[in-house]
N, C-alpha and C positions, 0 to 999 in steps of 0.2 A: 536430496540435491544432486547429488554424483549421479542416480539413478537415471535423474533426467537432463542433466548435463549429455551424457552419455548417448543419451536419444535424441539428442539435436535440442534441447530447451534449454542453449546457451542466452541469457539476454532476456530484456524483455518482451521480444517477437518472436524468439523463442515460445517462450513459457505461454505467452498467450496462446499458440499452436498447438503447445503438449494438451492444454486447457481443451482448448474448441472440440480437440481428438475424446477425446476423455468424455465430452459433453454431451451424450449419445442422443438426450431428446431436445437439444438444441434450446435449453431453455435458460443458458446462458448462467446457469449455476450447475453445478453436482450436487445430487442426492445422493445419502448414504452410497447406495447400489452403485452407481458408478463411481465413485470414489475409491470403493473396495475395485473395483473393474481394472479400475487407473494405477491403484497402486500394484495389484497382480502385473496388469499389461508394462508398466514400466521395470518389473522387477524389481522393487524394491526392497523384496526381502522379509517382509513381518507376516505375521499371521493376520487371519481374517478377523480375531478379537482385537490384535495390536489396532489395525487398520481401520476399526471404530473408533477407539479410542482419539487416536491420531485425528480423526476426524472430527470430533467433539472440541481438540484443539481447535483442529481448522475453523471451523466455525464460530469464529469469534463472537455474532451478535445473538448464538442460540436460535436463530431463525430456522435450523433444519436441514439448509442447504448450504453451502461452498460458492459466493461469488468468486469473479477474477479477482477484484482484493483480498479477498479472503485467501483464498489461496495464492496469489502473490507472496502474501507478507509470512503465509505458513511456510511457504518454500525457500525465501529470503533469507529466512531468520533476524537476526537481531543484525544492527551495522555495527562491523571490527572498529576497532579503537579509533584506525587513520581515518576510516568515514564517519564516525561522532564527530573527529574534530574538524575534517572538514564541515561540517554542517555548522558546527560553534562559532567559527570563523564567518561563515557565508551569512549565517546570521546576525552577529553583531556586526558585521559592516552595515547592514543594512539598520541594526537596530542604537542610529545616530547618539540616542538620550540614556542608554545604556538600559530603559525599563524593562525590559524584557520582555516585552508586546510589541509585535509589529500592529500598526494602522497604515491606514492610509496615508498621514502625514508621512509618514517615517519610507514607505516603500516611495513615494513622490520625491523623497529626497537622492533616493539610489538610482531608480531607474531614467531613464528617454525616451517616453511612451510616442509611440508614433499616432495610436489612435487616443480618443482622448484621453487624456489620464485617468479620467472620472473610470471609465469602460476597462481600461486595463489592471487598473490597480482594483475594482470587483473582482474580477475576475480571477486574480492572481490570491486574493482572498477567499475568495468563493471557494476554488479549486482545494487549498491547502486547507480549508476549513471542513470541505465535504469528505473530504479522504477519511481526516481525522474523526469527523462524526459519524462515519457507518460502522467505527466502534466505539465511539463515547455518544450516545443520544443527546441532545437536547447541550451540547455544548456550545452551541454553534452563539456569538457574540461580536463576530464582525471585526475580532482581531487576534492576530497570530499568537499564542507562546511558544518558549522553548521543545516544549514537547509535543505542540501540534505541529510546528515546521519539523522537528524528528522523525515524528510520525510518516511526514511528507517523503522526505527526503530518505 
């Protein structure tokens, strides 16, 4: 994180830059080979065995390669205490009956969709739902918990 801090991959327009840099046949993941590239070119410091390894983290779904989420959330790490609770807060406002599932009922009651609500509350579902499933397969049920809005956020 400090590595690429360091190199201008403050943010997340940052980091999507250090990424695209990194991405040498523009196929919008890292393979091994440049991963290793990335992590020499940013100086990070480990060795070329550490730097597999680390990579085998990254690659959260075993598919081989490093998307931008993937390495988002590698780089990220885990969120500090004061962002858990923010998150705990932003979502029990939203989640009125206290179940711990957001629906569509429950985001209908927090937001003022300008487009119809039908289309924004998908969408806002959709999103939080897809993040969470390109590392939990087959999760996907068309409503929020705790730890897929986490995930999110």
């Amino acid at each position: 994180r400090k590595a690429l801090a360091k190199r201008g991959g403050r943010g997340i327009f940052g980091l999507g830059r250090q990424f695209k840099i990194a991405d040498d046949d523009r196929s919008k993941s890292l393979c091994l080979e440049e991963f290793i590239k990335c992590v020499h070119d940013f100086r990070v410091g480990i060795k070329p065995a550490d730097a597999e390894r680390l990579y085998k983290v990254f690659d959260r779904d075993g598919s081989g390669s490093i998307d931008y989420d993937e390495f988002l959330r590698g780089v990220r790490g885990e969120m500090n205490q004061f962002r858990t609770q923010l998150c705990k807060k932003a979502f029990a406002i939203m989640d009125k009956d206290g179940s711990g599932v957001l629906n569509a009922d429950a985001i209908r009651q927090a937001y003022n969709a300008k487009k119809t609500e039908d289309e924004i509350l998908g969408e806002f579902l959709d999103t939080v739902e897809q993040h969470y499933a390109n590392a939990h397969p087959d999760s996907r049920d068309g409503k929020v918990n705790i730890a897929e809005w986490n995930e999110y956020y």
